[in-house]
DRENSE-965392 format. One record per residue (C-alpha): residue number from 0; residue in one letter; y, x, z. Coordinates in nm, 4 decimals. Layout:
<atoms>
ATOM   num   residuo          Y          X          Z
ATOM   NUM         A          Y          X          Z
...
</atoms>
This chain:
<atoms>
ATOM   num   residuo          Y          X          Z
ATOM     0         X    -0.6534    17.6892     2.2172
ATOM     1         X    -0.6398    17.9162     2.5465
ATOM     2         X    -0.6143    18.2084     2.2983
ATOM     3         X    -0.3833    18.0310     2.0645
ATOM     4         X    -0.6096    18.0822     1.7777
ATOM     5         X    -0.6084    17.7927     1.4516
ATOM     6         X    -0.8936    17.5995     1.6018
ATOM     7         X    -0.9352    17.4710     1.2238
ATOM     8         X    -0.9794    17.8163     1.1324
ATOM     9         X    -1.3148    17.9805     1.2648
ATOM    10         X    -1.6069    17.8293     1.1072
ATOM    11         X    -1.7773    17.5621     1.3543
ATOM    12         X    -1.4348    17.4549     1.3934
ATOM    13         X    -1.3461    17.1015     1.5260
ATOM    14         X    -1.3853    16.8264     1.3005
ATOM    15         X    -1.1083    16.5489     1.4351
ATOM    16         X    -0.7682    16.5636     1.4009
ATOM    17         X    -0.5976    16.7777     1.7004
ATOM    18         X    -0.5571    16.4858     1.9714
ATOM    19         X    -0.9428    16.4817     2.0764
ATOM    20         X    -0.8837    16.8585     2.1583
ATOM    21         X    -0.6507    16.8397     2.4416
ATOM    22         X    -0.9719    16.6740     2.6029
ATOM    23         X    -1.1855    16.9226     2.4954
ATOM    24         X    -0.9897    17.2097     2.6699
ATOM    25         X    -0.9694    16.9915     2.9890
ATOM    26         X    -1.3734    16.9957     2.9298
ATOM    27         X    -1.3912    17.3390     2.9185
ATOM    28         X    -1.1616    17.3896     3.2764
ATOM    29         X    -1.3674    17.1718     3.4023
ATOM    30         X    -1.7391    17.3590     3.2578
ATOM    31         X    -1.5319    17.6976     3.3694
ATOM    32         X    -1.4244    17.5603     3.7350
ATOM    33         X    -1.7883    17.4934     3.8023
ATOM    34         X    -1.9507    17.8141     3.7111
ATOM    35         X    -2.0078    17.7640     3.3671
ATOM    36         X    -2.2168    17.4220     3.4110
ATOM    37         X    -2.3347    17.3009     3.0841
ATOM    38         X    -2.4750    16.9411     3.2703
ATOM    39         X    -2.0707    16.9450     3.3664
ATOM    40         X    -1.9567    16.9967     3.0398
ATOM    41         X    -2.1480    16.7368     2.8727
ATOM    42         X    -2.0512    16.5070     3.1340
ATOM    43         X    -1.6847    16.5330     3.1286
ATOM    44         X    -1.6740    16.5205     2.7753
ATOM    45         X    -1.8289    16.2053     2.7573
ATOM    46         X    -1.6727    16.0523     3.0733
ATOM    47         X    -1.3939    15.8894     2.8080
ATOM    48         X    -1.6476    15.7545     2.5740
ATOM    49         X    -1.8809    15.5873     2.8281
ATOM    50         X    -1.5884    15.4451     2.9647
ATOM    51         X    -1.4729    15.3380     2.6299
ATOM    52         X    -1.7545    15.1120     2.6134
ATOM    53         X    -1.7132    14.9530     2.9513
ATOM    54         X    -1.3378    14.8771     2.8092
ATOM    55         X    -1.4450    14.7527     2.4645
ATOM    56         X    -1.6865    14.5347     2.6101
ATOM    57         X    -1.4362    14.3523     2.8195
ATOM    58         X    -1.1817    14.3833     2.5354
ATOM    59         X    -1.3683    14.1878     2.2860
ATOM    60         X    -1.4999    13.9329     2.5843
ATOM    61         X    -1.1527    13.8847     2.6906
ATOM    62         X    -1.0117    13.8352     2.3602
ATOM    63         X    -1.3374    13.5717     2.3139
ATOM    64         X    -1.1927    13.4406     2.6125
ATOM    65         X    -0.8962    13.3109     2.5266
ATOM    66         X    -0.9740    13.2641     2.1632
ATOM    67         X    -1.3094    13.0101     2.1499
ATOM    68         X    -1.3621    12.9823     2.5850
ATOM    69         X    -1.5585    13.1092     2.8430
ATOM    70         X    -1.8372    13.1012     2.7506
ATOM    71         X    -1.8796    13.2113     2.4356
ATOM    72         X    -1.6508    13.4804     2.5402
ATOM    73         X    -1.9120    13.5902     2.8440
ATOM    74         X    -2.1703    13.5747     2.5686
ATOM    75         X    -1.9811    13.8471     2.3503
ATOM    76         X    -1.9222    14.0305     2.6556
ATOM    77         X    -2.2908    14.0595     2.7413
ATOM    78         X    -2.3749    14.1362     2.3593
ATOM    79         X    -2.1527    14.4147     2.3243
ATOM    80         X    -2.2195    14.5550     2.6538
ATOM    81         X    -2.5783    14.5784     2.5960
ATOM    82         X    -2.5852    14.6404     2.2562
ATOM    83         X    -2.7751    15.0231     2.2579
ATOM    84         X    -2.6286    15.1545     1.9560
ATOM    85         X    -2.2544    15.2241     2.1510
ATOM    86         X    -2.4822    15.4184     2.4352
ATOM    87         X    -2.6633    15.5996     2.1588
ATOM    88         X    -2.3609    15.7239     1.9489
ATOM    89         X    -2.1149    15.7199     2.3170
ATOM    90         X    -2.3071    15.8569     2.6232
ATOM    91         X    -2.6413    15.9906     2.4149
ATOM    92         X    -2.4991    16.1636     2.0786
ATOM    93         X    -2.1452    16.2368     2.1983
ATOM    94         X    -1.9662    16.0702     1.9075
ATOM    95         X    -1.6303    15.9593     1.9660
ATOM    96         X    -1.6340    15.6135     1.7377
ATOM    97         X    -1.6521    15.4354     2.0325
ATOM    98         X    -1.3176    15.5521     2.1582
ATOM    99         X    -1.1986    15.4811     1.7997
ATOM   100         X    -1.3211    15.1536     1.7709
ATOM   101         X    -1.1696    15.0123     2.1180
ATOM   102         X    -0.8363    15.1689     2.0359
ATOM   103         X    -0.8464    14.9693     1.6372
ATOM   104         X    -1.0342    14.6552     1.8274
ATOM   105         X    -0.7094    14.6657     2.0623
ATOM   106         X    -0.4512    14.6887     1.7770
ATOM   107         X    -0.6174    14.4080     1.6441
ATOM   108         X    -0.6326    14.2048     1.9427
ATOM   109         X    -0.2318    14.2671     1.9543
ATOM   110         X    -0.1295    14.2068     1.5834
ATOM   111         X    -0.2645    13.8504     1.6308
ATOM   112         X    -0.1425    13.7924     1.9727
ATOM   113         X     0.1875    13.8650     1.7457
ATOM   114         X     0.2853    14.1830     1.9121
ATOM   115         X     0.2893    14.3841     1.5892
ATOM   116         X     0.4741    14.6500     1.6778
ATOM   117         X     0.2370    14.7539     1.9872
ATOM   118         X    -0.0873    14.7017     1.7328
ATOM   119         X     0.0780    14.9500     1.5585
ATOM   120         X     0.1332    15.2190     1.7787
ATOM   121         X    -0.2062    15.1170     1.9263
ATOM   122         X    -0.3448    15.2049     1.5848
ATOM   123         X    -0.1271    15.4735     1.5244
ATOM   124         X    -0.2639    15.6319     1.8455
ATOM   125         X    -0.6447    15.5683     1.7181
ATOM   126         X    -0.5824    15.7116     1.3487
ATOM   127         X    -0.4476    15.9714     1.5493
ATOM   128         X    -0.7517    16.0353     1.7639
ATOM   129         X    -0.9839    15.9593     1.4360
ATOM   130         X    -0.9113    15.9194     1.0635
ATOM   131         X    -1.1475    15.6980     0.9836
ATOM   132         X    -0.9698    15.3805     1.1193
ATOM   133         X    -0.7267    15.4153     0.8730
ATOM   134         X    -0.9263    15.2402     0.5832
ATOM   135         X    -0.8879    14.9076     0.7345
ATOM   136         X    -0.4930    14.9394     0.7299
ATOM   137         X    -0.4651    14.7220     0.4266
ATOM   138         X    -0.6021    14.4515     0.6439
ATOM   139         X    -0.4003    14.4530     0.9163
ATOM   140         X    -0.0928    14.4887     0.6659
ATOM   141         X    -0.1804    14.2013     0.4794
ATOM   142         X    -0.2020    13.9956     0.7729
ATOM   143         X     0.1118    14.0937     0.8983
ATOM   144         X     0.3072    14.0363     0.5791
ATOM   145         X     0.1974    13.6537     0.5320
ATOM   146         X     0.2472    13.5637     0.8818
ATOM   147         X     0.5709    13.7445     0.9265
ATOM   148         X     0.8264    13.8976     0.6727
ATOM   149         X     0.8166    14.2350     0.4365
ATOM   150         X     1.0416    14.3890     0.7022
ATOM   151         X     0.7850    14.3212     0.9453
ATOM   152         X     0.4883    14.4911     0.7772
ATOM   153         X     0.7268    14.7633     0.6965
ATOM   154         X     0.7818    14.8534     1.0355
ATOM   155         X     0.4082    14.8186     1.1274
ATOM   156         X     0.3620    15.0493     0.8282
ATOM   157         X     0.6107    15.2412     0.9758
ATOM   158         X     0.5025    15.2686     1.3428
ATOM   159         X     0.1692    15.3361     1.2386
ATOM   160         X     0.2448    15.5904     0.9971
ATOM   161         X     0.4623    15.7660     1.2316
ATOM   162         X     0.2203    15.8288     1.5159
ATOM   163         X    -0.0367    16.0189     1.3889
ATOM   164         X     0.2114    16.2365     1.1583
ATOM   165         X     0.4693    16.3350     1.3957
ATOM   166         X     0.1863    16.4320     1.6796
ATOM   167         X    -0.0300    16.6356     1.4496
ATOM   168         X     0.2973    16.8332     1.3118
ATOM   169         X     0.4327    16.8784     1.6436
ATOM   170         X     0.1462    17.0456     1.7580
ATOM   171         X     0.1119    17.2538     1.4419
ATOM   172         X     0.4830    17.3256     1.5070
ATOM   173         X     0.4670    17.4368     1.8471
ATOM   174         X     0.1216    17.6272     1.8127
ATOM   175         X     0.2470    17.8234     1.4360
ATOM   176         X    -0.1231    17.6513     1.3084
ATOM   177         X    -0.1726    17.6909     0.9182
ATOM   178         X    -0.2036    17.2992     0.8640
ATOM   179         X    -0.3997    17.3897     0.5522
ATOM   180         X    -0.7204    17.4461     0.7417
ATOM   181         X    -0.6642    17.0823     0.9063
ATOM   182         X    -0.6344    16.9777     0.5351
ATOM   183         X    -0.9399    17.1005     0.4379
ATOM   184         X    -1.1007    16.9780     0.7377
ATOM   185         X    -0.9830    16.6257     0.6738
ATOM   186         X    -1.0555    16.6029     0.3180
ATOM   187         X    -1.3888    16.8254     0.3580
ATOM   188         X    -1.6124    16.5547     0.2693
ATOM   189         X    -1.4667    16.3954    -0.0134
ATOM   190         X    -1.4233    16.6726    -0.1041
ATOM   191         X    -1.0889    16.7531    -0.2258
ATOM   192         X    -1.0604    17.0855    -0.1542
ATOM   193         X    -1.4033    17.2322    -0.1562
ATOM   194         X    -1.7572    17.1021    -0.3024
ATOM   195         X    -2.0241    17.1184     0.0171
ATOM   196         X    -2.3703    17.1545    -0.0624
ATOM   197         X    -2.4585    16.8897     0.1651
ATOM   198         X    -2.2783    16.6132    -0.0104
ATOM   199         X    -2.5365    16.6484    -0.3007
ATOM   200         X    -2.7796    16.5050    -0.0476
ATOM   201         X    -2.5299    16.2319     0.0586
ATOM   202         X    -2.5950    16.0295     0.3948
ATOM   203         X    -2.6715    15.6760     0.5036
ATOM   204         X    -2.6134    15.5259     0.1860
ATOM   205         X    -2.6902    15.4613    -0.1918
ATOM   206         X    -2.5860    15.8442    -0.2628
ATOM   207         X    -2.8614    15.9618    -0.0810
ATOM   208         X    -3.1053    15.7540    -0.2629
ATOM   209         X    -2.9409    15.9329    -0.5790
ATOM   210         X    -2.9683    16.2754    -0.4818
ATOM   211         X    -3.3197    16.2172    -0.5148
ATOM   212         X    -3.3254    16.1957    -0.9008
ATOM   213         X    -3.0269    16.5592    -0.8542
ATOM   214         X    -2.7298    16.3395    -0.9541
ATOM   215         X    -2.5107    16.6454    -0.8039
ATOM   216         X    -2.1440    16.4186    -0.7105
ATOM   217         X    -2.0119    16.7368    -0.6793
ATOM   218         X    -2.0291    16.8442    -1.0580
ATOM   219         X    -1.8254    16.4790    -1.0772
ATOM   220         X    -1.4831    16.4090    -0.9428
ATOM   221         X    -1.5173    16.0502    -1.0488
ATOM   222         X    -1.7657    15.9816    -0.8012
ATOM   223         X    -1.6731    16.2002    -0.5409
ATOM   224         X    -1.3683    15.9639    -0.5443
ATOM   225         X    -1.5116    15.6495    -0.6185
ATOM   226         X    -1.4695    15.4790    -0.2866
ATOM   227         X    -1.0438    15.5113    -0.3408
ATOM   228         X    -1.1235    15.2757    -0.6160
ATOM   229         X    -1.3541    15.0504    -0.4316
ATOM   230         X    -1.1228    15.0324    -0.0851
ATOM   231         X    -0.8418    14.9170    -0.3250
ATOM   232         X    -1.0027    14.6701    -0.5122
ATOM   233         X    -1.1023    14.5350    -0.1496
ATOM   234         X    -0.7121    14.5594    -0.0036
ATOM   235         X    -0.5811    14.4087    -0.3873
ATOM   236         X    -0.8036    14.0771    -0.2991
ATOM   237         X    -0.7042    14.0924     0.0898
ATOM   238         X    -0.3256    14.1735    -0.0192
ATOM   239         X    -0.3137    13.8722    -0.3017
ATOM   240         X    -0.4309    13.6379    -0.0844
ATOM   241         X    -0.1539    13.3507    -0.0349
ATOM   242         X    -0.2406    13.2771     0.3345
ATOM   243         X    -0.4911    13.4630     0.5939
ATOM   244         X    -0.5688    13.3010     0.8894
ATOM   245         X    -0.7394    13.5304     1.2280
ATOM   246         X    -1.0966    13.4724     1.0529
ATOM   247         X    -0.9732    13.6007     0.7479
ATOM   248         X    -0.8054    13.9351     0.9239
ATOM   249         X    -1.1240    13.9781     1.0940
ATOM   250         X    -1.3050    13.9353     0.7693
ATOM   251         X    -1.0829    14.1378     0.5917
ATOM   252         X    -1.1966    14.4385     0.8452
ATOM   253         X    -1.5531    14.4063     0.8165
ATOM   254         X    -1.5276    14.4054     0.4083
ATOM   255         X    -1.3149    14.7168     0.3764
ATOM   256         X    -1.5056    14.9034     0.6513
ATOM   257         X    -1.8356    14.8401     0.4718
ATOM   258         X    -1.7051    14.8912     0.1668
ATOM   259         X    -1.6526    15.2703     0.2712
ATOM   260         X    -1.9802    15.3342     0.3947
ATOM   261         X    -2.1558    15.2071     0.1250
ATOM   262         X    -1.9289    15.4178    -0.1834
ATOM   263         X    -1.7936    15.7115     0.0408
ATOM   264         X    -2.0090    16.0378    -0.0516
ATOM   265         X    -2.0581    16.1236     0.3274
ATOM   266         X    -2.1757    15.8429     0.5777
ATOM   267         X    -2.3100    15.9252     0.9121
ATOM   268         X    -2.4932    15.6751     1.1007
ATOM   269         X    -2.1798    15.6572     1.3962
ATOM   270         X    -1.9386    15.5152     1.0972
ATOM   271         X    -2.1121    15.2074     1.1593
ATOM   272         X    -2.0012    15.1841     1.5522
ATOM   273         X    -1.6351    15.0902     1.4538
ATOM   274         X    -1.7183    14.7496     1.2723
ATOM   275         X    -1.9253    14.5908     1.5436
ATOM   276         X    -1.6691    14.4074     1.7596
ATOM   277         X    -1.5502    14.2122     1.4681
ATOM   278         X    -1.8622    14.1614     1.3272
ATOM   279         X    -1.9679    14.0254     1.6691
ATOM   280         X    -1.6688    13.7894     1.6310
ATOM   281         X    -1.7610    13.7123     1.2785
ATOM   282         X    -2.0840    13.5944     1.3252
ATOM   283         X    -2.1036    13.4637     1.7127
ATOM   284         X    -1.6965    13.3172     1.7090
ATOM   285         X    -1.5515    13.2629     1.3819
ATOM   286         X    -1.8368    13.1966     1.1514
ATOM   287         X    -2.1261    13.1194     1.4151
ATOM   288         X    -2.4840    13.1534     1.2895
ATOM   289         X    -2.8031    13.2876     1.3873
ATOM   290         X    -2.9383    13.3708     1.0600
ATOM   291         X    -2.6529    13.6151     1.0209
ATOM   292         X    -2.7301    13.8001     1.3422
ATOM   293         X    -3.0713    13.8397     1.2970
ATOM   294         X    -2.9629    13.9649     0.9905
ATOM   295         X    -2.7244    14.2034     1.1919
ATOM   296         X    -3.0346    14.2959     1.3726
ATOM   297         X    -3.2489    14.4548     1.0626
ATOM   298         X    -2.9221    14.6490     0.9846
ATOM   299         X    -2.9219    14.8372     1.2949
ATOM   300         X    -3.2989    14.8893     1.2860
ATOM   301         X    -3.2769    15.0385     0.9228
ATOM   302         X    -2.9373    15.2186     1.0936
ATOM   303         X    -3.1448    15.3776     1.3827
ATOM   304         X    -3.4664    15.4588     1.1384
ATOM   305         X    -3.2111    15.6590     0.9573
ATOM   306         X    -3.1114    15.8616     1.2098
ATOM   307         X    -3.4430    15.8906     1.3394
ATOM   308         X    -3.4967    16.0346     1.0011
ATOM   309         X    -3.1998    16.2354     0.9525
ATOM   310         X    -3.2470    16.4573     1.2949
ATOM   311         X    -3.1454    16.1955     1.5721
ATOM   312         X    -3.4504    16.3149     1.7531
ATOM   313         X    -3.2533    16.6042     1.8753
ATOM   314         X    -3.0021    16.3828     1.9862
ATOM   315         X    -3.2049    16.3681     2.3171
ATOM   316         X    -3.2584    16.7251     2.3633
ATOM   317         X    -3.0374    16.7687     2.6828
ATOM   318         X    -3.2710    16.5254     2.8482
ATOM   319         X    -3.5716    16.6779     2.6620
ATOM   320         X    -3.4743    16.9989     2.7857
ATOM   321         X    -3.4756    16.9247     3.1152
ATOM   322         X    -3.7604    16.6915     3.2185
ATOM   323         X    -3.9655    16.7758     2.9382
ATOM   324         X    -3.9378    17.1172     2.7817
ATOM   325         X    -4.2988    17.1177     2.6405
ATOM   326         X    -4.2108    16.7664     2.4642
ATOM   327         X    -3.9142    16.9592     2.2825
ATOM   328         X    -4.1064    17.2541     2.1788
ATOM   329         X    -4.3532    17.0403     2.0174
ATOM   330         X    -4.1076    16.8138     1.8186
ATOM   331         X    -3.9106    17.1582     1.6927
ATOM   332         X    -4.2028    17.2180     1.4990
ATOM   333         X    -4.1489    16.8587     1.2913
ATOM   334         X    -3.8348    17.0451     1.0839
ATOM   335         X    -3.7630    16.7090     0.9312
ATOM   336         X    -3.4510    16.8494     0.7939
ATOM   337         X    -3.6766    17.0796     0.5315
ATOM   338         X    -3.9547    16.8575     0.4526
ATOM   339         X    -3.9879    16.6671     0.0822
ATOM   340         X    -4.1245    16.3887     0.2208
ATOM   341         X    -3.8204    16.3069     0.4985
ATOM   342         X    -3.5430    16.3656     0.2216
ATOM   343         X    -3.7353    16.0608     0.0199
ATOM   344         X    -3.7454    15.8691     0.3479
ATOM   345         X    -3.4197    15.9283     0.3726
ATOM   346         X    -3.2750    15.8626     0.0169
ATOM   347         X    -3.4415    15.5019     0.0509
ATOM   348         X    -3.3324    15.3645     0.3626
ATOM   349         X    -2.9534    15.4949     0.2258
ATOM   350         X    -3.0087    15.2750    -0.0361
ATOM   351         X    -3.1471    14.9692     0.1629
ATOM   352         X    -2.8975    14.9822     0.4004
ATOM   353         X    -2.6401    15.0161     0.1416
ATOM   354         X    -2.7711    14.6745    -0.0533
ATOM   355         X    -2.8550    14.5360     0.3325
ATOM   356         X    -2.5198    14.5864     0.3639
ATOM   357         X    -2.3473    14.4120     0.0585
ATOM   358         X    -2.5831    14.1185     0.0641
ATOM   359         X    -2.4556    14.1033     0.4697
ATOM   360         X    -2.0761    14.0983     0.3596
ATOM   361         X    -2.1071    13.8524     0.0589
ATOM   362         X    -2.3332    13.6202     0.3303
ATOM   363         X    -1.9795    13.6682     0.5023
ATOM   364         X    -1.7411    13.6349     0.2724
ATOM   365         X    -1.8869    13.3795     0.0607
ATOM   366         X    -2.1563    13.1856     0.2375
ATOM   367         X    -2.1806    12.8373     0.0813
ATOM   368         X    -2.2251    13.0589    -0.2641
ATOM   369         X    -2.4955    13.2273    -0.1080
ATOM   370         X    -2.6482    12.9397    -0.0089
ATOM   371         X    -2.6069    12.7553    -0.3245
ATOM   372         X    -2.7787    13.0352    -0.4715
ATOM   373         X    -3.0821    13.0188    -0.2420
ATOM   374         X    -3.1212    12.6465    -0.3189
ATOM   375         X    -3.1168    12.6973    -0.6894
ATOM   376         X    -3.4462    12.9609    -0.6153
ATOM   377         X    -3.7204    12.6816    -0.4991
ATOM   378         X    -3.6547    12.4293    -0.7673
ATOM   379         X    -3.6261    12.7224    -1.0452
ATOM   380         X    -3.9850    12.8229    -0.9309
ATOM   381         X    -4.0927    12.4283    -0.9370
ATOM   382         X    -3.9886    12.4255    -1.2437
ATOM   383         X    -4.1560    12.7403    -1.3398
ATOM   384         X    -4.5051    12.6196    -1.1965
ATOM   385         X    -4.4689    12.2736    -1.3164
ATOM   386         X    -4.4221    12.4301    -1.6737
ATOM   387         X    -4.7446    12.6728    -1.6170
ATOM   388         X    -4.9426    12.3865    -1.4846
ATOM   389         X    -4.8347    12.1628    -1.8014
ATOM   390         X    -4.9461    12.4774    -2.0269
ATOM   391         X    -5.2577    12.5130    -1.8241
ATOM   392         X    -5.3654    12.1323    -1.8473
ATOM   393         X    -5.2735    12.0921    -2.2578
ATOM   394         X    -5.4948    12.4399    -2.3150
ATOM   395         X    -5.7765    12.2720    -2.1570
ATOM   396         X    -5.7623    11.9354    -2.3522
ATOM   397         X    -5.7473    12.1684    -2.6353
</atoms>
């Protein structure tokens, strides 16, 4: 940017839409101001994303709060604060989801307060920071249109819309970018544009479990864009819906976020940082039961064994580096990336975490099915042994 070269253009280019790089370049005085100091770097650009989680955490308590009480709002408070996964993804890896998800978690908190059009420029502002968001639009638009008007969820469509599009071509405007290598950027892993030979391998999800047996998405558009189909079966149910009530917005969320990671080619492990506050609602507020966060629980373990898997190890090489340099040496040697065996790892917790993940949200969505379903298990198996034990005790007065 200080040389007023593309920074889509050179190849380790950024990979969020132009926003997040104003903070990056206010990094980098920063790193240059004090001679070139990598530990000031680091810190600087994570200042906003530690902080982040400080501010969810109170955002989702507060909204608790006032929604269910006290205390069940200190209890989410706690929860979310010390929940490890934001510190991993925020203040370890450097991930900005955090950021993301406080800024969507806000816009929520807004649209049902019934100040729609600051959820949507709240929104607007966190598409605008980070794409990803955006797949949970339908919710918030549904919800809007029942409990207000068309016009209404036309200007939230609007606002929303509006924010993101007239910052990014601003700044393309006023730098002379090529906004084709932002398009390829954005659309990289879908991919639109170009084929990657990563996505063959997929991520944290049933794709990687695939790759194993060389289905290539690549050589297939129809899978590479699968998930468009999937995300609008999921808004077509949300959007022909004759009533939704806060639970239902909330629930709305959680379905068409993890309806995304679990048919989108590429899924990192951070992608699953932006549902949490409204799964923490979900499950402590809304629709309170234990069984469903100890169910949350074995998610996150499966989501951290990924990453363990997939190279988070090296997530903690700053610290490695300087307390324990011989430590790091020794785990460079692992190359987990190359080996056989890892990939396999690898390809099966995608898949368990994808079904993990679909039995969580129909638990959610539909839990007295669910439980009808369970109760239909033990008497099918009395029935099965009382039938075996019958066969057993006529063969023997045979």
């Amino acid at each position: 940017m200080n040389q007023g070269i593309n920074i889509y253009e050179p190849s380790n280019h950024l990979g969020y839409p132009p926003l997040w790089a104003f903070w990056c370049l206010i990094a980098y005085r920063f790193y240059s101001f004090f001679g070139n100091s990598t530990e000031v770097w680091r810190f600087i650009i994570k200042l906003p994303l530690m902080i982040s989680h400080l501010a969810l955490a109170y955002s989702v308590g507060k909204f608790a709060t006032k929604e269910f009480g006290r205390k069940k709002g200190l209890e989410i408070f706690y929860i979310v604060l010390a929940w490890s996964f934001f510190i991993y993804i925020g203040a370890l890896w450097g991930q900005i989801n955090t950021l993301s998800a406080l800024l969507t978690f806000l816009a929520f908190s807004a649209v049902v307060s019934q100040r729609t059009t600051l959820g949507a420029l709240l929104f607007g502002i966190g598409v605008t920071l980070k794409i990803y968001p955006l797949i949970i639009l339908p919710g918030l638009f549904a919800y809007v249109l029942k409990k207000h008007s068309k016009r209404e969820a036309g200007k939230f469509l609007l606002y929303t819309s509006a924010v993101p599009i007239l910052f990014t071509l601003s700044i393309f405007t006023v730098f002379r970018w090529d906004i084709v290598f932002f398009l390829r950027t954005i659309f990289f892993w879908t991919p639109t544009f170009e084929s990657p030979v990563q996505i063959t391998r997929g991520c944290m999800n049933l794709w990687s479990f695939l790759a194993l047996f060389n289905v290539d998405m690549r050589a297939h558009w129809p899978l590479r864009h699968i998930w468009i189909v999937v995300l609008g079966a999921g808004a077509s149910y949300w959007l022909k819906k004759s009533k939704l009530d806060k639970a239902d917005l909330n629930l709305s969320l959680i379905s068409l976020y993890i309806l995304f990671m679990i048919s989108y080619g590429w899924v990192t492990e951070q992608t699953f940082v932006d549902p949490l506050p409204f799964i923490f609602l979900q499950i402590l507020a809304y629709r309170p039961k234990r069984s469903h966060l100890y169910m949350l629980v074995a998610i996150q373990i499966l989501v951290y064994a990924f990453s363990a898997i997939n190279g988070g190890v090296f997530i903690f090489e700053p610290l490695l580096e300087r307390f324990s340099p011989a430590l790091l040496s020794s785990i460079q040697y692992l190359d987990l990336i190359n080996s056989p065996f890892a990939w396999t790892i690898r390809g099966t917790l995608g898949l368990i975490i994808s079904l993990f993940l679909a039995v969580f949200l129909i638990i959610l969505a539909k839990p007295n099915t669910f439980n009808s379903l369970l109760s239909i298990l033990p008497s099918r198996l009395k029935r099965s042994r009382t039938i075996e034990e019958f066969a057993d005790t006529k063969q023997m007065s045979v």
